[in-house]
C-alpha positions as CSV (number, residue, x, y, z in Angstrom):
1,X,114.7,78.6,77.0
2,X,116.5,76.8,74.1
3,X,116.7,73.8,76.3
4,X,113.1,74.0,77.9
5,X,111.2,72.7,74.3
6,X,107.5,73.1,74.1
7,X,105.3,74.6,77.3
8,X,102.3,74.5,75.9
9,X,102.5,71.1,75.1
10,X,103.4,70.5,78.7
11,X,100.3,72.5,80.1
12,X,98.5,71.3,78.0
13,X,98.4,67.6,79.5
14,X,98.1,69.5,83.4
15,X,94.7,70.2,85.0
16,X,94.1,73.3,86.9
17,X,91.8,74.2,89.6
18,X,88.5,76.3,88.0
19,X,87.0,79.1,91.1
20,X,83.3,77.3,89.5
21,X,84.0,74.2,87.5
22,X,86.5,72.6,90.1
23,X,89.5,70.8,88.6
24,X,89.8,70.8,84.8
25,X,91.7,70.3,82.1
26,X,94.4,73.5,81.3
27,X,93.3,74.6,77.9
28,X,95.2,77.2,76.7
29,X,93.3,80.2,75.4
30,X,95.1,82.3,72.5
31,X,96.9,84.7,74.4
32,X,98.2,82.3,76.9
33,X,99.5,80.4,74.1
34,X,101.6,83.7,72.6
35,X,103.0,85.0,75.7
36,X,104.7,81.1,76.2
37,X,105.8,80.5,72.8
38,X,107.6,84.3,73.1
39,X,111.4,83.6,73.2
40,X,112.1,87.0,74.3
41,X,114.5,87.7,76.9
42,X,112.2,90.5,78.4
43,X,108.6,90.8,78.2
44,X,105.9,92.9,79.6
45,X,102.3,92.0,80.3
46,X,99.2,94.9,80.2
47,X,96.3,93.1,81.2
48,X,92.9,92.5,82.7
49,X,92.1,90.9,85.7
50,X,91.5,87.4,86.4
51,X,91.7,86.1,82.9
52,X,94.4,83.6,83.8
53,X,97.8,85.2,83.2
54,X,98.6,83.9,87.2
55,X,97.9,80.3,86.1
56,X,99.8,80.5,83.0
57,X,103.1,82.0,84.3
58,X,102.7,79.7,87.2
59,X,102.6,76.7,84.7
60,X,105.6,78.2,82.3
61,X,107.9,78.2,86.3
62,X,107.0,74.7,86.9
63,X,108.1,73.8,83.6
64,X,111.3,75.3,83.6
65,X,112.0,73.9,86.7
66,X,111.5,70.4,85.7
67,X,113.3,70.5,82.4
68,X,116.1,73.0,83.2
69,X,118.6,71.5,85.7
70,X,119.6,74.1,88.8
71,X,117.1,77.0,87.3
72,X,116.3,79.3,89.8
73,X,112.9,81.2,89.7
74,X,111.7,84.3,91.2
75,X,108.3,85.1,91.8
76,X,107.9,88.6,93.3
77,X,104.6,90.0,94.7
78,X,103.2,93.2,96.2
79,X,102.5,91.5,99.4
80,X,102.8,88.0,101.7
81,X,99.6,87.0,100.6
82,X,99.7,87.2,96.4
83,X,103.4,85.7,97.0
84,X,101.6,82.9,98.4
85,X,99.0,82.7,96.0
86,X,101.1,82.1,92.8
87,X,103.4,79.5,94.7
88,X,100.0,77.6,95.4
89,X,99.3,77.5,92.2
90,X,102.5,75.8,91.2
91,X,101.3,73.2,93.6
92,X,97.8,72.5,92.1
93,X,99.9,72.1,88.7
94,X,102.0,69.8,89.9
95,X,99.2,67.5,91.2
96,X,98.7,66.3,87.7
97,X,102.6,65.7,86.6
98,X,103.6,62.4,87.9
99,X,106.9,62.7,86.3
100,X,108.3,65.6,88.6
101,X,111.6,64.9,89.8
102,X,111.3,64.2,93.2
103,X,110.2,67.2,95.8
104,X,113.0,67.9,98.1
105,X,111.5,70.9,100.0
106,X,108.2,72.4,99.5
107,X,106.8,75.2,101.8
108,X,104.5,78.1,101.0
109,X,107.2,80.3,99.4
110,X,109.6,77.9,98.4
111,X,109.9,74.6,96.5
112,X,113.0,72.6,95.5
113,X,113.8,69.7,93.3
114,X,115.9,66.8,93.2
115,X,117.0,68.4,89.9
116,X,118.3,70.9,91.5
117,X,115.8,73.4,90.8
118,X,113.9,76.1,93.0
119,X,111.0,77.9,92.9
120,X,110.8,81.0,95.1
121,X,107.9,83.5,96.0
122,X,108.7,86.9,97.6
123,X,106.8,89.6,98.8
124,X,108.3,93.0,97.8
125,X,110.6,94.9,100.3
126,X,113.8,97.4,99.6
127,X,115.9,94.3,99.3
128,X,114.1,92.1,97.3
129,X,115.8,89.7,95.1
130,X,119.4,91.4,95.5
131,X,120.9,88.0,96.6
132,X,120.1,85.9,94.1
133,X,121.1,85.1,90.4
134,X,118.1,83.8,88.5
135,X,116.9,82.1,85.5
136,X,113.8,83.4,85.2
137,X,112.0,86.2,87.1
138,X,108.4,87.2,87.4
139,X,107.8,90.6,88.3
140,X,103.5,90.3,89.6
141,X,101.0,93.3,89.6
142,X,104.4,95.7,89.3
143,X,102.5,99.0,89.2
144,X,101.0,98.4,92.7
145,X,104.4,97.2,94.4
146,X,105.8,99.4,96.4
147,X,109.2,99.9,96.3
148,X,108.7,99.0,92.2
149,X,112.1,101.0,91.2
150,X,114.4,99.7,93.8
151,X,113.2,95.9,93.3
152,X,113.3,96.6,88.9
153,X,117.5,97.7,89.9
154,X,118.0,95.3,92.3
155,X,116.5,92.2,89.6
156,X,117.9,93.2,86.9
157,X,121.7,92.1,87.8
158,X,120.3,88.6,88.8
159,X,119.1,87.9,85.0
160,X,122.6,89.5,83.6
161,X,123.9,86.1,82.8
162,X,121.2,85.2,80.2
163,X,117.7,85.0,82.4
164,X,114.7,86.1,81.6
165,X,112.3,88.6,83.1
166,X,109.0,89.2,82.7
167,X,106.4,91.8,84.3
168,X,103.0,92.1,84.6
169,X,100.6,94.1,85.8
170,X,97.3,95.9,85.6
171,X,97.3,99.8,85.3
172,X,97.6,102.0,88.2
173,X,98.1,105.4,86.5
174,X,101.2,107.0,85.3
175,X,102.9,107.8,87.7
176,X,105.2,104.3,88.4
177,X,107.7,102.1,87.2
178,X,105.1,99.9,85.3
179,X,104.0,103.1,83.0
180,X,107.7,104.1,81.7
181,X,108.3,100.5,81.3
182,X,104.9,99.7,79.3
183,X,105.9,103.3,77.4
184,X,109.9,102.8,76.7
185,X,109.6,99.0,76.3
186,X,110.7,98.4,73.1
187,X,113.7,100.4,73.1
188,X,114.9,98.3,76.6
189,X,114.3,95.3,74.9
190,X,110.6,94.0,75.9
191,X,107.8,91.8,74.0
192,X,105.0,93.7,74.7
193,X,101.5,91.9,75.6
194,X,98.4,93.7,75.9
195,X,95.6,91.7,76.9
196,X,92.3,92.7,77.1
197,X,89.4,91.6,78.8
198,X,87.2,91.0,75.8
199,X,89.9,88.5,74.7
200,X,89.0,86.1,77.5
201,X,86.5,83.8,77.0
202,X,84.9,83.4,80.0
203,X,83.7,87.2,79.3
204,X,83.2,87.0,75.6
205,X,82.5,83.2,74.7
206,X,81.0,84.5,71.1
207,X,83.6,86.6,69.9
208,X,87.0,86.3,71.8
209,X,88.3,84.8,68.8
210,X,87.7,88.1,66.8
211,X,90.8,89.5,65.3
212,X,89.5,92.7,64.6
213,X,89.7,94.3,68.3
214,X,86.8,97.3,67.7
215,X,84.3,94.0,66.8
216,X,85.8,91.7,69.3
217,X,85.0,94.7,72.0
218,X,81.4,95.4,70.3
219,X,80.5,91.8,70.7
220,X,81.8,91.5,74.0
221,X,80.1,94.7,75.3
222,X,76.8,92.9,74.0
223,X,77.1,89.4,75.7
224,X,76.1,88.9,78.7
225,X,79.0,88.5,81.0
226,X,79.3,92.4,80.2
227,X,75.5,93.2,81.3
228,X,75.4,91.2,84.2
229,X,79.1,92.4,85.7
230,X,79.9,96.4,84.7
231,X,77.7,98.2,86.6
232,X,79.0,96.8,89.5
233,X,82.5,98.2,89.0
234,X,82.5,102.3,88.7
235,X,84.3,104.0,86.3
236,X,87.8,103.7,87.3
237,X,87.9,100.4,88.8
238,X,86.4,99.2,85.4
239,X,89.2,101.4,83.5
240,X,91.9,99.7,85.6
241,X,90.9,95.8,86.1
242,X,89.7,95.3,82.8
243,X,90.1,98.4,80.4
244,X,93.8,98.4,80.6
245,X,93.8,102.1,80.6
246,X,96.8,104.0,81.7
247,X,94.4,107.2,81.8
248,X,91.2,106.0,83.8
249,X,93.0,104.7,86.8
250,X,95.5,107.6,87.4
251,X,93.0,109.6,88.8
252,X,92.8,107.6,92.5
253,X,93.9,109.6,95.4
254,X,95.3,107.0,97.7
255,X,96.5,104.2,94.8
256,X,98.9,103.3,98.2
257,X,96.0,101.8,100.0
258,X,95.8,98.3,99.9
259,X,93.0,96.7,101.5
260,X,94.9,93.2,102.0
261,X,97.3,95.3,103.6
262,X,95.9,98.0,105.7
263,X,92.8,96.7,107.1
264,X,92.3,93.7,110.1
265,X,90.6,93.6,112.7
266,X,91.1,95.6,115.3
267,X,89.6,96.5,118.9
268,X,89.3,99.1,121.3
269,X,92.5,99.3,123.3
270,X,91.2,101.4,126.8
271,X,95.1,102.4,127.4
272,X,95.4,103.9,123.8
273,X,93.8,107.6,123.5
274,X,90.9,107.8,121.7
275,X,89.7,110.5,119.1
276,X,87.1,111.1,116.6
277,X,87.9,112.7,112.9
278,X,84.2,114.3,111.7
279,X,82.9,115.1,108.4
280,X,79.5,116.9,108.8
281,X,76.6,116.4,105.7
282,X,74.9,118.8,104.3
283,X,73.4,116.8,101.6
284,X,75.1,113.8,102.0
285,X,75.5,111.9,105.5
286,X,78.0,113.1,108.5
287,X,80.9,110.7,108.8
288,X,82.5,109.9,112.4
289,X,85.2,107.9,112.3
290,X,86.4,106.7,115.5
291,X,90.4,106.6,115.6
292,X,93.2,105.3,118.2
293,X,96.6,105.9,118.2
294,X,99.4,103.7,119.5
295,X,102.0,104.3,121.7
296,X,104.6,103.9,118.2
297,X,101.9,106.3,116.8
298,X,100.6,104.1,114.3
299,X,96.8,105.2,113.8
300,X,94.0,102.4,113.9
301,X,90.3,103.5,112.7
302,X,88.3,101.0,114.7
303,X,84.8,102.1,114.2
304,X,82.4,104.5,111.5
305,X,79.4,106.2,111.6
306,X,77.6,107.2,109.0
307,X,74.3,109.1,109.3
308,X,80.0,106.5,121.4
309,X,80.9,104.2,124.5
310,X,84.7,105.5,124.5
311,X,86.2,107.9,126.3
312,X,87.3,110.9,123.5
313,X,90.4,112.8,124.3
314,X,89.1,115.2,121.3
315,X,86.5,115.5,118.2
316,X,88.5,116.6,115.0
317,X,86.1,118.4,113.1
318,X,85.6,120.0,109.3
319,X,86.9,123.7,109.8
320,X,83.5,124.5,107.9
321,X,81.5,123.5,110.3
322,X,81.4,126.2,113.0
323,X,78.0,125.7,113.9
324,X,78.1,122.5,114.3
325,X,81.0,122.6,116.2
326,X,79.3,125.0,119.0
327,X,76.6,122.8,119.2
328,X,79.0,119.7,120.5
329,X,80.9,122.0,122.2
330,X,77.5,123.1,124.0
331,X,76.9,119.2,124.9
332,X,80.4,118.9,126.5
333,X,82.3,117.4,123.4
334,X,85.6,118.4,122.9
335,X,85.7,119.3,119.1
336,X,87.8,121.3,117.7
337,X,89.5,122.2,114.1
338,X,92.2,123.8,112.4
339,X,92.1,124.8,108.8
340,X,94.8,123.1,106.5
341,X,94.8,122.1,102.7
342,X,93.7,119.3,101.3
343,X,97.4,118.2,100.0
344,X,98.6,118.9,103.6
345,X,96.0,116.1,104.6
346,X,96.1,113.9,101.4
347,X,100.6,114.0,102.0
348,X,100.3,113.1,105.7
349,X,97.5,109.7,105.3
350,X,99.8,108.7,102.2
351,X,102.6,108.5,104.5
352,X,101.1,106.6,107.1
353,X,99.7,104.3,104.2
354,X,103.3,103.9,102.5
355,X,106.0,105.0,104.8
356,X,109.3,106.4,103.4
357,X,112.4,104.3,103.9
358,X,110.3,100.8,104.0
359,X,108.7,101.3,107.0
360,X,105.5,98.7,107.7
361,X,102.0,100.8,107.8
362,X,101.2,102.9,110.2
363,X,97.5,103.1,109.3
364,X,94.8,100.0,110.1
365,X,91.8,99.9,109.9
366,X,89.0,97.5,111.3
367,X,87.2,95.6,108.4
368,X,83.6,96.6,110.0
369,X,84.0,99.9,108.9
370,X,83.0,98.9,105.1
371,X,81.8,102.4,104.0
372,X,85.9,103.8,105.0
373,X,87.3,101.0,102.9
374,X,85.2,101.4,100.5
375,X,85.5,105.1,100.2
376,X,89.4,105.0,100.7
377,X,89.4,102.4,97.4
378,X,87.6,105.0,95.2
379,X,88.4,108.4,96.1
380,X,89.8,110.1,93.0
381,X,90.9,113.0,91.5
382,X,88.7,114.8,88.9
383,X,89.5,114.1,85.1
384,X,91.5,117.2,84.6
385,X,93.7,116.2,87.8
386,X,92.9,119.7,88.9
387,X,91.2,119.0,92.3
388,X,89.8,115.7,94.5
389,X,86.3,114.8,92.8
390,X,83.5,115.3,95.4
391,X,82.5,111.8,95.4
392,X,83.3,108.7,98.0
393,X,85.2,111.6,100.0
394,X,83.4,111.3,103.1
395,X,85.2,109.0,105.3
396,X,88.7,109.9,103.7
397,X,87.3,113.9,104.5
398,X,86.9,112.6,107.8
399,X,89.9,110.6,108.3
400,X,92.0,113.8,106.6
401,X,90.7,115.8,109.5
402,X,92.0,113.6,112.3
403,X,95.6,113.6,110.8
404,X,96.1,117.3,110.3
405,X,94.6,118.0,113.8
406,X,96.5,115.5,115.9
407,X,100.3,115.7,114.7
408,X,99.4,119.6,114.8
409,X,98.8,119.4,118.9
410,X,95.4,121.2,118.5
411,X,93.8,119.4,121.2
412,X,94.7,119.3,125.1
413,X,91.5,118.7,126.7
414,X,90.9,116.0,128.9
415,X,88.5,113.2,127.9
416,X,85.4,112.5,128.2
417,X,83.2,109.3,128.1
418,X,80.8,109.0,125.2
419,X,77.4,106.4,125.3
């Protein structure tokens, strides 16, 4: 760092791509300009979403890499895609540097410099990062990586000869790396950086400059950014991507799911069996969700209904629906039911979501069924962590009762064909 001189002097002469404005100039906002004039060896980074933290670490790499002979950074991601996504931005920097020393490889997760310098994005695995030492390495969106401890041991050798690392993330409860990190930081030797959303000032042009943060929140609350954007988000989502609050996001049930991960699209397969897990309304609509599983027994929901043309080799039903059960057993469908908690079934879809030892997924589902993905991105526990709040639990009631039927061999009938 004490060869690298001034970054914001350096961004500050680079354009960057704008979702709305196009490209435009890369003026710094106040907190972008703190977290690169840190000196720090470690820091952390509590923020909000999308107020630009990507852009400015992805500006502070490039930089290094063109003033510091043979540096090595690490980008490291939850997944392929955000991986990707920070290396591209990199590129759109680098657009408006002439003065780069010349490319000598560029790819999607990899560039290299004449200098000698390389800039590397990986998505998180077991093994991540292990294999190389580093001169800087940026830890993205660490509280929803999986594998988070094993990838925090296996970095932390590669900056032992005088690297840096930094990680950021949004919150995601507190139950993960990112938490004790945020909580023990200053006695491991981190800059902190909270930054909150009212601090950005494409959410609160008239008062992002406050210093005082109870009137900088007021007056953001009161512009119109705020009105036109919060009641969009429900309570947790708005606690996690923007709040920065540990306590408000801890209470999601599945905080594994991942819809750039789990869902696809994905088609009825005739030689796969077929089965549907139900959740019967009473006051709210039934849920049938209709489910195949592989010959490798991963499990793919292809279709939903909310309110069949395949052949069923069972109906996995709510346990409290006896009635209803002996009605579609009266028209010929095989549904049937076993009674199980709701940890049994919670334990089991987590484990096809996340599977132990660094397995890939074993659960897909088909992007039509936008109620499921929905529901499976909100379902929470109550405040008091007590018990699953009865809200957005349809689809994930219904999914629960396919997985605790079907690895429990309930049903052996033969199946049927549904229209």
């Amino acid at each position: 760092m004490a060869q690298a001189g001034d970054p914001c002097a350096y961004l500050g002469r680079r354009k960057i791509a704008h979702p709305t404005r196009g490209v435009i100039p890369f003026s710094l906002y106040p907190y972008q300009q703190r977290f690169l004039e840190s000196r720090a060896a470690r820091r952390i980074v509590l923020k909000a979403r999308q107020i630009g933290v990507s852009q400015v670490v992805a500006g502070e790499a490039l930089y290094l890499a063109k003033h510091v002979d043979r540096a090595t950074i690490l980008f490291v991601s939850r997944n392929l895609q955000a991986a990707q996504h920070l290396q591209g931005m990199v590129y759109q920097l680098m657009a408006s540097d002439p003065l780069l020393p010349a490319v000598v490889k560029r790819t999607e997760s990899e560039l290299a410099l004449a200098n000698g310098s390389l800039i590397r994005s990986l998505p998180a695995t077991e093994e991540t990062g292990r294999a190389f030492a580093a001169t800087a390495v940026y830890l993205d969106e660490f509280a929803h990586m999986p594998w988070a401890e094993r990838i925090y041991q296996g970095i932390t050798p590669c900056i032992s000869r005088g690297g840096r690392l930094t990680v950021i993330s949004t919150p995601n409860g507190r139950t993960n790396m990112f938490w004790r990190l945020w909580q023990t930081g200053a006695r491991r030797g981190f800059e902190r950086f909270r930054i909150h959303w009212s601090e950005c000032p494409e959410y609160n042009p008239e008062g992002y400059m406050e210093s005082d943060p109870a009137v900088r929140e007021q007056l953001a609350r009161e512009g119109e950014w705020y009105r036109e954007n919060h009641g969009q988000f429900d309570p947790r989502q708005w606690a996690e991507e923007f709040e920065c609050d540990f306590v408000g996001s801890a209470q999601l049930v599945y905080r594994e799911f991942d819809p750039e991960v789990h869902v696809g699209e994905y088609r009825h397969r005739p030689e796969w069996p077929t089965y549907v897990g139900q959740d019967f309304g009473y006051v709210n609509p039934s849920v049938a969700l209709v489910i195949q599983v592989s010959p490798s027994e991963e499990v793919f929901v292809i279709e939903e209904h909310y309110d069949t043309k395949y052949r069923v080799r069972a109906w996995y039903c709510d346990p409290s629906g006896a009635a209803e059960m002996s009605e579609l057993r009266r028209a010929g469908i095989p549904a049937v039911s076993r009674r199980s908690s709701v940890e049994e079934g919670v334990t089991l879809i987590r484990r096809l979501l996340r599977p132990p030892n660094g397995d890939p997924p074993r659960l897909h589902i088909d992007r039509r069924c936008a109620n499921l993905i929905r529901e499976m991105s909100r379902f929470s526990y109550r405040k008091d962590q007590e018990a699953i709040a009865k809200v957005d639990d349809h689809g994930p009631d219904a999914l629960r009762y396919f997985v605790v039927n079907h690895w429990a061999g309930v049903a052996r009938a033969e199946g049927m064909e549904l229209r």
